[in-house]
C-alpha positions in Angstrom: 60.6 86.1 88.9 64.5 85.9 90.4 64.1 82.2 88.6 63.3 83.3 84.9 65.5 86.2 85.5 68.3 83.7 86.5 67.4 81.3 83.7 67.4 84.0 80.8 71.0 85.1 81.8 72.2 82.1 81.3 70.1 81.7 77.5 69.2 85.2 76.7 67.2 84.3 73.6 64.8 82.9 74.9 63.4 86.1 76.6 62.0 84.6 80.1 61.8 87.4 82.3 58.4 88.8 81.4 57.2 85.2 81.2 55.7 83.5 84.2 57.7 81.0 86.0 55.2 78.0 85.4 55.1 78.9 81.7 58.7 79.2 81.5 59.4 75.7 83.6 56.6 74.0 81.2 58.4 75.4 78.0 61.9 74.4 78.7 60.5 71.0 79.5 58.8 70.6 76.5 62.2 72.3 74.5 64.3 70.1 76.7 62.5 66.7 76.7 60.8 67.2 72.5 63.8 68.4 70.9 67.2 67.6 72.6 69.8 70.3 72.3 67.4 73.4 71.7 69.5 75.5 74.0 73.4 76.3 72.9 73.6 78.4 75.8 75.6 77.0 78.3 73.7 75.9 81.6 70.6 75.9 80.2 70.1 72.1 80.6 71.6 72.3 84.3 69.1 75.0 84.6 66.0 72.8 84.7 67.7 70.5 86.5 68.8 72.4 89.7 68.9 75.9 89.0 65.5 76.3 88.5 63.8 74.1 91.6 66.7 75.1 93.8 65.6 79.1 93.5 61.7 78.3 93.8 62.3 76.4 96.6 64.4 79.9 98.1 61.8 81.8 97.2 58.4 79.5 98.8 60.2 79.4 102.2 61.5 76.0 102.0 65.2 76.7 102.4 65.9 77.7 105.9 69.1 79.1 107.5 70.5 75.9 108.7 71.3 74.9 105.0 71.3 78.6 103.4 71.7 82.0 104.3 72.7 85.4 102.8 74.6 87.9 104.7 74.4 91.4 103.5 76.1 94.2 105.3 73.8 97.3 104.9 74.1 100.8 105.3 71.5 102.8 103.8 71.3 100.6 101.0 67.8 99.5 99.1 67.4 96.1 100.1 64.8 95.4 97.6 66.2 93.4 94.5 66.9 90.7 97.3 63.8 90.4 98.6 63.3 87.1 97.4 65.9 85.9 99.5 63.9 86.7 102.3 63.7 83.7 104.1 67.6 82.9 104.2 68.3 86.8 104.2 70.3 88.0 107.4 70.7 92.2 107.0 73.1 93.6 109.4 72.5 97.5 109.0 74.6 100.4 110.3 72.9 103.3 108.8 70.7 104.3 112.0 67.3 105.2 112.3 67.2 104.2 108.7 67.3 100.8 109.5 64.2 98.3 108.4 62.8 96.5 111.6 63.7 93.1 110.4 67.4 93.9 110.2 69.9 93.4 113.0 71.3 97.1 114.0 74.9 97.7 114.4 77.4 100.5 114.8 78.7 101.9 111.8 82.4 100.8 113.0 84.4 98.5 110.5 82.5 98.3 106.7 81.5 95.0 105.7 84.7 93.3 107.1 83.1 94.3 111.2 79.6 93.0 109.5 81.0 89.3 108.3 82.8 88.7 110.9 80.9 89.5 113.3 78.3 87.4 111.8 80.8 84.1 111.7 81.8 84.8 116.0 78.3 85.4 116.3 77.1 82.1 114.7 80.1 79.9 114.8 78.8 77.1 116.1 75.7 77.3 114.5 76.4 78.5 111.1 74.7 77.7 107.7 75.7 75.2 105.7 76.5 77.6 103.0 76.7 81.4 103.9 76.8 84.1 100.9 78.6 87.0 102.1 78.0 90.4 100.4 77.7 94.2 100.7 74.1 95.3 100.5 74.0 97.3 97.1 72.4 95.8 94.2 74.8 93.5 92.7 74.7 95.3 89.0 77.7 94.8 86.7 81.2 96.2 87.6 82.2 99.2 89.4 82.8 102.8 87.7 84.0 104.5 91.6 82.1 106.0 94.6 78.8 107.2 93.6 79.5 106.4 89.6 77.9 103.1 89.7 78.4 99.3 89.8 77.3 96.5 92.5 81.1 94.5 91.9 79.8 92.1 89.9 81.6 90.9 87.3 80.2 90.5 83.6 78.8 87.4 82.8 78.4 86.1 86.1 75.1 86.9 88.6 74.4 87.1 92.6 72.5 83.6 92.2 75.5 81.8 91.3 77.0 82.2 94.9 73.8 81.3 96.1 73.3 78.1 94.0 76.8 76.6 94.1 76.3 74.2 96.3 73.8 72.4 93.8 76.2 73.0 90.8 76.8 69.9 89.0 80.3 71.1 88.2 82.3 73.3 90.8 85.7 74.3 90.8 86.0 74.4 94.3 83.1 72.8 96.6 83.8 74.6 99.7 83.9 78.6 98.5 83.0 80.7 95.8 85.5 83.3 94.6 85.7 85.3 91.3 88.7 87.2 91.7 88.5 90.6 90.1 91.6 92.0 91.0 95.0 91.1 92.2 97.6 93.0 94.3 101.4 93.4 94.5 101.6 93.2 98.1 105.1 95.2 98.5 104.5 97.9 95.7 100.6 98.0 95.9 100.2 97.8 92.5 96.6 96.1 90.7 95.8 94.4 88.4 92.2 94.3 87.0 90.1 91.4 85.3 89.6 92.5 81.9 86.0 91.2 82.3 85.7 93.4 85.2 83.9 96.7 84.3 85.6 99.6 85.6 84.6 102.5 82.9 80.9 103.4 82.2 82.3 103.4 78.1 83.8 99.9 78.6 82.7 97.3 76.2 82.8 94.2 77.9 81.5 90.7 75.8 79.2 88.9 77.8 80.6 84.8 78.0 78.1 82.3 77.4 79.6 80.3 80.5 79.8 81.2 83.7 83.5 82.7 84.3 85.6 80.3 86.2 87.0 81.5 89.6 90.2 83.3 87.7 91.1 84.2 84.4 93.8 83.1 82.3 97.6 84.7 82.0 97.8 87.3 79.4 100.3 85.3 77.7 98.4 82.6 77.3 96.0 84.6 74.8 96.2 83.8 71.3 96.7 87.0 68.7 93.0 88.8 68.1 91.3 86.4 70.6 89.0 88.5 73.2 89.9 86.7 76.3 88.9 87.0 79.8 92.7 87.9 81.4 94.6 89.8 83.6 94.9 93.5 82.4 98.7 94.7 83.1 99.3 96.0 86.7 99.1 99.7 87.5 101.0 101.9 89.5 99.0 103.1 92.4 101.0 106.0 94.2 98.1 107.3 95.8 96.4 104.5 97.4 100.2 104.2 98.7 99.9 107.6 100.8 96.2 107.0 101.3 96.6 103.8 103.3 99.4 104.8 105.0 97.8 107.6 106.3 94.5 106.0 107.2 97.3 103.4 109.5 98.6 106.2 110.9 102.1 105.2 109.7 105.1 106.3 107.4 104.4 105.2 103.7 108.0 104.0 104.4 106.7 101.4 107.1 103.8 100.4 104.8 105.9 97.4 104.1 106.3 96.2 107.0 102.7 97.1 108.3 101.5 94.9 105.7 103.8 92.3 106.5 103.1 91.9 109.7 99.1 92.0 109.1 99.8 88.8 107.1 102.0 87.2 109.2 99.8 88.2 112.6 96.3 88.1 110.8 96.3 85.3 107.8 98.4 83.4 109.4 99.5 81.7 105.9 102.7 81.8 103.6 103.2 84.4 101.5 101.5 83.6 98.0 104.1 83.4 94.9 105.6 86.7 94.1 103.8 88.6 96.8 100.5 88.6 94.6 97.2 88.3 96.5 94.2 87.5 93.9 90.8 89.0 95.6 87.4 89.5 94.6 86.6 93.6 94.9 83.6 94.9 96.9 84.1 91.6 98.8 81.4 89.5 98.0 82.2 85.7 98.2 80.4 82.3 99.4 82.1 79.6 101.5 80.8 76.7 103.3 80.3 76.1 106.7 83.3 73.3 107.0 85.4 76.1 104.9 84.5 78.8 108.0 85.3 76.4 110.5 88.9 75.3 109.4 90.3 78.2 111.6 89.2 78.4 115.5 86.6 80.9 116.6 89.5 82.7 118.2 91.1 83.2 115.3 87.9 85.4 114.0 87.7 87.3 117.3 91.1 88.3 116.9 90.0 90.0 113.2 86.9 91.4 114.8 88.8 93.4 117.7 91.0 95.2 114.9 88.4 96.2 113.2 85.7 97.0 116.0 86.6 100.5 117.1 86.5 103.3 114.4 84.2 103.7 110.9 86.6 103.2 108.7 89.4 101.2 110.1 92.8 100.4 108.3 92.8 96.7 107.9 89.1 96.8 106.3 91.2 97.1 103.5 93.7 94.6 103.8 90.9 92.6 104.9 89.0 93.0 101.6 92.6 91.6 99.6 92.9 88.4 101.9 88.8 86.7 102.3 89.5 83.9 99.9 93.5 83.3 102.8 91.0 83.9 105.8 87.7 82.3 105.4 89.4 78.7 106.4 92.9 77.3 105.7 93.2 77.1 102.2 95.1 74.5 100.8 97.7 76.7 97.8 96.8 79.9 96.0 93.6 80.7 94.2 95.0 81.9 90.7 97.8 80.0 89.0 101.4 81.8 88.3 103.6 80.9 85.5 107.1 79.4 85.8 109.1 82.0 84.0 112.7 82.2 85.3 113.4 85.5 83.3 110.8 87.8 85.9 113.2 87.4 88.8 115.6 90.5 87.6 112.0 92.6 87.4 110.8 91.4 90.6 114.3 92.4 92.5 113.8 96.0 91.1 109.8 95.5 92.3 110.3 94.5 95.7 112.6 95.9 98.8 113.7 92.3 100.2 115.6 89.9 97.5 113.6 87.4 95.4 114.7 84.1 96.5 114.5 81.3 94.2 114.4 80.3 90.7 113.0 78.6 87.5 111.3 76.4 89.2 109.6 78.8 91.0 106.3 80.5 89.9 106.2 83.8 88.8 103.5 86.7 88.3 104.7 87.5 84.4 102.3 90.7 84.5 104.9 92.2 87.0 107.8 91.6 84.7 106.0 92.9 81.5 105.2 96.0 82.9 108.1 96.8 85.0 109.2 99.8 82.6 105.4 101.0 82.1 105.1 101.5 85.9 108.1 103.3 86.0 107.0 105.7 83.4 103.4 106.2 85.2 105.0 106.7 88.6 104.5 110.6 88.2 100.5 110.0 87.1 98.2 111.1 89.3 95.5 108.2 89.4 93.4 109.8 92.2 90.3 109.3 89.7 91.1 105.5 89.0 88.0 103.9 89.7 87.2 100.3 90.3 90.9 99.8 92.1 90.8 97.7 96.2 87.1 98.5 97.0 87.4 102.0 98.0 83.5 102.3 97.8 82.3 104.6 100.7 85.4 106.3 101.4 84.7 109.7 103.3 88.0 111.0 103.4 90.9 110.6 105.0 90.0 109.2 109.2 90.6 111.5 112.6 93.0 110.6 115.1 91.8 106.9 116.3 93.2 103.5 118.2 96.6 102.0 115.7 96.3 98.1 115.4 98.8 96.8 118.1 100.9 95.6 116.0 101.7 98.3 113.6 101.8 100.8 116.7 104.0 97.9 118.1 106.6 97.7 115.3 106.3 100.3 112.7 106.7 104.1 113.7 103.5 106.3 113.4 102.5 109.6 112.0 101.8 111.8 115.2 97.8 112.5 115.5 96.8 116.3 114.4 
């Protein structure tokens, strides 16, 4: 049933899912091939096409790893909405006895980030030809917080669209597949969240008839009343501040610099424009093999050791900001900026080091917007945001362990209790 289930997302009226699949094939046929243009939704047509014979093809077995496979990083997850995916399916669990016999046991060390990659070291030379990398929860719409609901997925869009990319007749990018959620001021940690992206159980959220392309479109360039898919204004987030610097074991005065250096050490890229990292929250993305293999093997062994020894590791996090810069060399930045020269002023006041450049330069305009907002905020508490960097799982704040070398290196550390 994943098919019709897949199929009536993309055209709701026509109420598949309690149909059977060679009913609901022989129906659109007849819709598609008697009466031309039955469908407005959008993909419907596609659907019947490749969507359709691509996912009954997943499901009889005759899709093997060498051209597909899902990764899902378990913990005590129920693994059963993806049991159709059984014959690509790779589960990597780290909850224990708990574990199903057909998974692949690990330590609980690293979250998903010590799952994937240890999957790509693992596999590197023989990896699929298109790899869908998730966490192991049900992919259900948006996220609400620990233990208040939501698989990261965002509205509109569904867990087969990673998997089917590679047949889509139009792709943005042919290599990965990234819809980016949430972006990140790098010096000042402050988000910004997809207004598609559903982060209160009360949220009303319109459901596109397209699928949502990889990122959404600048606030500005939203016409009066129109309900757009954009970029909601960043936040102020003091806490996550003094959380991650104590989970590194460092000063929230050498955060900076400890983030710094895990991008110049660990992505190994330029800075993106304005310091603003676009990621996809709860880390679930799709890239192809060629993608994977831009970067050495080494280059993934190095990730894996810094995230290998304790539960909850430090650069899981920064990890979960930079897949879409570390899956492969990409070429550019995910999510478009635009050129306004009048931002500079707000982005001096934002960041520590001076903003060089100028109107030629691309911008992040939701920084200079909301440049007296966060100052107002600064105060808030917004311990109970939800939905903000994928803090799914979270236990607490970690015991004494081992500091990435080169934040114990560089930056001065908080002495162990």
């Amino acid at each position: 049933l994943g098919s019709t289930v897949w199929l009536s997302k993309r055209c709701p009226f026509l109420a598949l899912s309690a149909l059977p699949l060679a009913m609901v094939v022989k129906a659109v046929v007849r819709l598609l091939v008697g009466a031309s243009a039955v469908c407005a939704c959008d993909g419907a047509a596609e659907a019947e096409d490749w969507g359709l014979e691509q996912l009954e093809r997943i499901e009889r077995g005759d899709v093997g790893k060498n051209e597909l496979e899902i990764v899902l990083a378990q913990h005590q997850e129920d693994l059963s909405w993806s049991d159709k995916y059984k014959h690509v399916r790779t589960v990597y669990c780290k909850g224990g006895a708990s574990c199903r016999r057909d998974t692949i046991k690990l330590a609980n060390v690293g979250r998903e980030a010590h799952t994937f990659l240890h999957h790509i070291v693992s596999n590197y030379d023989h990896l699929a030809m298109w790899t869908v990398f998730s966490q192991a929860e049900e992919p259900t719409e948006g996220y609400m917080g620990q233990g208040y609901g939501g698989g990261h997925m965002l509205t509109g869009a569904s867990f087969e669209d990673y998997v089917l990319h590679p047949q889509r007749p139009e792709q943005e990018d042919p290599d990965a597949f990234f819809l980016m959620t949430q972006k990140i001021h790098l010096p000042t940690l402050q988000h910004a969240v997809r207004s598609t992206y559903k982060v209160r159980a009360e949220q009303q959220v319109e459901h596109p008839e397209a699928l949502p392309r990889m990122c959404p479109i600048s606030r500005h360039e939203v016409e009066e009343g129109d309900a757009a898919d954009t970029w909601q204004p960043f936040r102020d987030m003091s806490w996550l501040r003094s959380f991650l610097a104590k989970k590194c074991f460092i000063t929230e005065d050498g955060l900076k610099e400890a983030i710094d250096i895990f991008w110049d050490t660990h992505v190994a890229l330029p800075f993106p424009p304005s310091n603003v990292v676009h990621f996809a929250q709860g880390a679930r993305f799709a890239v192809s093999r060629e993608r994977i293999q831009q970067r050495p093997i080494t280059f993934y062994e190095d990730l894996l050791e810094t995230v290998k020894h304790d539960e909850d590791p430090c650069l899981s996090y920064m990890l979960e900001w930079a897949w879409w810069y570390i899956v492969g060399k990409p070429a550019g930045v995910p999510c478009g900026l635009t050129r306004k020269p009048e931002v500079v002023p707000w982005l001096r006041k934002l960041q520590s080091d001076p903003v060089k450049g100028g109107a030629d330069q691309e911008w992040d305009d939701e920084l200079d917007d909301n440049w007296q907002a966060v100052k107002s905020i600064q105060s808030r508490s917004l311990s109970r945001d939800s939905g903000f960097s994928g803090f799914s799982g979270v236990s607490g704040f970690p015991r004494c362990g081992k500091i990435p070398k080169a934040l114990a290196e560089k930056v001065r550390a908080v002495p162990c209790k």
